[in-house]
N, C-alpha and C positions, 0 to 999 in steps of 0.2 A: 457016928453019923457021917455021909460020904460028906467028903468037902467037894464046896464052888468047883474045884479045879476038878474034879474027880468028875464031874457032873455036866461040864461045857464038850458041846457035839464038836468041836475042833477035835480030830485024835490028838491023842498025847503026843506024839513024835512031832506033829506040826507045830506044838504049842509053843516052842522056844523058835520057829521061823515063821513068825506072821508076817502076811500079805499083805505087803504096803497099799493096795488098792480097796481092803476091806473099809466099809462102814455099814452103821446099822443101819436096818428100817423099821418101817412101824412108827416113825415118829416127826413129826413137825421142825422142819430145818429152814431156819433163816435164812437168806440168800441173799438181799437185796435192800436197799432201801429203796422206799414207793418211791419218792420224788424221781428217782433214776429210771422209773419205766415210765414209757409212753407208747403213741402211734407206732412210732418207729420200734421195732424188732431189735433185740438184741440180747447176744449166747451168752449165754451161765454156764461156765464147766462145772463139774458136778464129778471127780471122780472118776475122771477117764469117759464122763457122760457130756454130751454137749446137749441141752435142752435150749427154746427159744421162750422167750419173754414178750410180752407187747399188752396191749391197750387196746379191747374191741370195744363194741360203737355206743357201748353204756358207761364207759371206764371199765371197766374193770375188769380184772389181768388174766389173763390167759397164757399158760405153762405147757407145753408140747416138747417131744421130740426133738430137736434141733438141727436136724441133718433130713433133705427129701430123701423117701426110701426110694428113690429112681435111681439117682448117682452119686449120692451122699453130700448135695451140695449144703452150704451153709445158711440158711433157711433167713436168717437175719439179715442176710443182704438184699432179702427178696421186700416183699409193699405187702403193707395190710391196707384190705378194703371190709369194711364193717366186723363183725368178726374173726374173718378169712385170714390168712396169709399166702400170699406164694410166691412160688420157688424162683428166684432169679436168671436160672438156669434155659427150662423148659415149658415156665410157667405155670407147672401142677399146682391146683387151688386145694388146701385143706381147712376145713370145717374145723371148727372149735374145739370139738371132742375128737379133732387126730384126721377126720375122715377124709379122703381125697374126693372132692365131687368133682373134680373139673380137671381133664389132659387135654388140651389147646389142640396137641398135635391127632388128637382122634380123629377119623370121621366121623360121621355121622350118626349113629347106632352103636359105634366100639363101647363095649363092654369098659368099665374100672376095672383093674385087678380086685380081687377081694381084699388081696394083703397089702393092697395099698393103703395104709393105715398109720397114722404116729400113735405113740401111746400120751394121754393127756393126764394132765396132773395136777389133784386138788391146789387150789392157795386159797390164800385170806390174808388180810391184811390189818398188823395190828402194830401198834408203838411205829408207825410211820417205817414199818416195814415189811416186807414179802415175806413171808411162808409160804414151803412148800412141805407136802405130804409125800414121803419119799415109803414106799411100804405095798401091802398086800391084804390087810387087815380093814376092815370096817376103823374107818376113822375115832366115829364112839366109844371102841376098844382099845383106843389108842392113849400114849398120857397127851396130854394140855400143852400147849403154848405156857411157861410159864410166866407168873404176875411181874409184871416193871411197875409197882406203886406210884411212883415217885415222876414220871413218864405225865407232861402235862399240866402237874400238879400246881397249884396256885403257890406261888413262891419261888418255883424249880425254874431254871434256864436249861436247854439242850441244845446241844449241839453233836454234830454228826459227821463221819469218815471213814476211810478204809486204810488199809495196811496191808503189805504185801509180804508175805514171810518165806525164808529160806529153807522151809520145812516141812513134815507130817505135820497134819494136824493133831494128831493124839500128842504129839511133844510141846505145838503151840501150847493146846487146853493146859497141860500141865506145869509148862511156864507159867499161865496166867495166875491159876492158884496154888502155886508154887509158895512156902515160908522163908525157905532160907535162901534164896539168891542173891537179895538187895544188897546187902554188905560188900558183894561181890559185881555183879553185874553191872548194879551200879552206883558204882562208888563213887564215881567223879558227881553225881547228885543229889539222889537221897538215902542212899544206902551209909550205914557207920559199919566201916570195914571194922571197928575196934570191940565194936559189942554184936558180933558174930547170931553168938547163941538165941535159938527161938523159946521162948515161952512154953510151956505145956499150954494145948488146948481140948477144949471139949471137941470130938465131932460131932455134929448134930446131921442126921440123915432122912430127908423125904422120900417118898415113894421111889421117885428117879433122880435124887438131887442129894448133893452134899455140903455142907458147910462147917468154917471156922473159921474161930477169929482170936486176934491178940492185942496186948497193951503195946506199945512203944513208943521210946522216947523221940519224938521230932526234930527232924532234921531236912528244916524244907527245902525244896528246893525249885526253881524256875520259878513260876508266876507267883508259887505261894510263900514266897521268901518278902513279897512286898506285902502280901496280906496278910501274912500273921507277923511278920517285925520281929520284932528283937523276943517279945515275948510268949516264947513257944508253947502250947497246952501239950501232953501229953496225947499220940495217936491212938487209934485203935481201927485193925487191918482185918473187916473180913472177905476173905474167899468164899466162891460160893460156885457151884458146877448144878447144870440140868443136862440130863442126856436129851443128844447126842452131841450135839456142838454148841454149848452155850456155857459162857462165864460169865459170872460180875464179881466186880471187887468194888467194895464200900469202903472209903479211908474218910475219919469221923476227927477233927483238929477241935477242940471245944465245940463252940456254936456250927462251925465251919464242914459242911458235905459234900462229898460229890461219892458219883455211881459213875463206874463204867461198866457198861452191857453189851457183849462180845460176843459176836457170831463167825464161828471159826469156820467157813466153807473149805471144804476138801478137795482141792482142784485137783492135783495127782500125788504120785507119792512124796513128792519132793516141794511141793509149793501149795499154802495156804494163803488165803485171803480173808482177813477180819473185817467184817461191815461193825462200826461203833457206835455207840451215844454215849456220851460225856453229859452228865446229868445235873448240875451243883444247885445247892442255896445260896450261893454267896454271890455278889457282884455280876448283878443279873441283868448286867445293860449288853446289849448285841456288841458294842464295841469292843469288850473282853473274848467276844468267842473265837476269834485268831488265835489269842494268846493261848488261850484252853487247849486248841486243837493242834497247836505246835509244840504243847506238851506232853501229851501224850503220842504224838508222833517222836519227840523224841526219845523217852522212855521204850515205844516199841522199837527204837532201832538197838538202840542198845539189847533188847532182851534177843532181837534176831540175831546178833552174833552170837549168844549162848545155846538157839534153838539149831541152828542153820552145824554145828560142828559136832550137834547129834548123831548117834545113828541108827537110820530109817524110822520106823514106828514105835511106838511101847510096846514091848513084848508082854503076850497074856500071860503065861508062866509068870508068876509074881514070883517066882524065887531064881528067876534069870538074872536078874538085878539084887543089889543087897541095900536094905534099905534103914532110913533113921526114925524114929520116931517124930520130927516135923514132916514127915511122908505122907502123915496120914490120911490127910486129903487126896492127893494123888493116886494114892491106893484104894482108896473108896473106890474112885471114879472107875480104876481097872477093872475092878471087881463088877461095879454095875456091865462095865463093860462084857464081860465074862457072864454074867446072870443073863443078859439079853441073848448072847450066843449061845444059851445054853437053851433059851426059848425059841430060836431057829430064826430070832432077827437080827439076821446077817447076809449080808448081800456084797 
């Protein structure tokens, strides 16, 4: 039977030097959290893409182009009026769907160019954040935004943030569900440098999604060192990946939860941005959620000094790399990655 690799429209020669600029399409990518848009306009890099954000006259978000196609100004620094946005520059008015109605500097009868056009871009907005439809495909044909249960949930407290990383996002994603780094990365908190070794796990695989998880012995640390005391329950860690850029990891202390639900935006080849939510059952009053959100900021500083000394991307050639059996997740994720480029969503 030909194999994955045998079968993705990359030629082979290319496949050990992938294009740090590459991501897929076809598929629903988190960007933003809602609270951060409004009236006011402002740019989402996107991958070498600068798109604009804002707020017309019903709420709700409107995703364009980011740069006027006149003289590539930055479109964000320009005023929304109902709808509309324009340009800082020269004034050029574009319509919701991209369109330019309006050049100030015309007379009276001057024609619009025809190509004065932005290209506009599905959203929706769900778990108190932006999606964007990044693709080519009838959205119907597309996978799902996937489920955040937990997101709301009578019991659940959330909280919310970003992070800025020294890296590709394909090396983020793989930090995040990552098995064996904790020992190492980070030792100085919850990692036990002493008991290294990962557990065998099941993977378990969705349409576009992967997951697993393991037992281990607890070793709390920051906030949860006062929550659970001296008397530690045994952990259990699962990872969990949705193409294109999405992680959670679920860490389960007896009674005690929290999610985190990670949107890895791919700004250029060298720097990612994680939009978050910190999810827990436990100790559900607002006054804890500083403490929450300074924990997990410091856990992601630590993991960016291990992403940031990478280099460049994941290579699609899964035999560029030589790998262990606690991989297996991360290998999943390639592979989808690789199935998709094999279906020509790759941009």
């Amino acid at each position: 039977m030909e194999s994955l690799k045998d079968k993705v429209l990359i030629p082979q020669e290319e496949l050990s030097k992938p294009n740090d600029l590459t991501v897929l399409k076809n598929f629903w990518y988190g960007i933003e959290h809602s609270s951060n848009v409004s009236i006011k306009p402002k740019t989402i890099s996107f991958m070498g893409h600068d798109l604009v954000l804002y707020r017309g006259s019903e709420g709700q978000i409107i995703a364009l182009d980011g740069r006027c196609v006149h003289r590539g100004t930055e479109l964000a620094a320009g005023w929304v009026e109902g709808n509309c946005i324009h340009c800082p520059y020269h004034g050029w008015r574009y319509e919701a769907n991209g369109t330019c109605s309006h050049i100030p500097a015309n007379q009276l009868g001057a024609s619009i160019p025809i190509r004065a056009k932005l290209r506009s871009y599905k959203v929706q907005e769900k778990y108190d954040l932006v999606w964007l439809f990044w693709g080519d495909l009838p959205v119907e044909d597309c996978p799902e935004i996937p489920p955040l249960n937990e997101f709301q949930q009578k019991g659940w407290r959330s909280v919310q943030g970003e992070f800025t990383w020294d890296g590709h996002y394909t090396r983020v994603i793989a930090n995040t569900i990552d098995m064996a780094h904790a020992p190492f990365v980070h030792a100085s908190a919850f990692g036990r440098k002493e008991a290294p070794a990962v557990p065998s796990y099941k993977l378990e695989a969705g349409e576009w999604s992967g997951s697993g998880f393991i037992n281990f012995d607890t070793k709390p640390a920051y906030s949860l060192k006062l929550i659970l005391g001296t008397d530690h329950p045994s952990g259990v860690f699962r990872a969990t990946f949705y193409m294109p850029n999405i992680t959670r990891v679920d860490l389960q202390f007896g009674k005690f939860q929290f999610v985190l639900f990670l949107l890895h935006i791919p700004v250029n080849a060298t720097k990612t941005i994680t939009k978050w939510l910190h999810i827990r059952n436990f100790v559900t009053t607002p006054l804890a959620d500083y403490f929450m959100r300074r924990d997990v900021v410091k856990t992601f500083v630590q993991d960016n000094e291990a992403v940031k000394i990478q280099a460049g991307a994941a290579p699609y050639d899964l035999t560029t790399d030589i790998h262990a059996p606690s991989d297996a997740l991360e290998l999943a994720y390639r592979k989808f990655f690789n199935r998709a480029a094999e279906m020509g969503w790759i941009s």
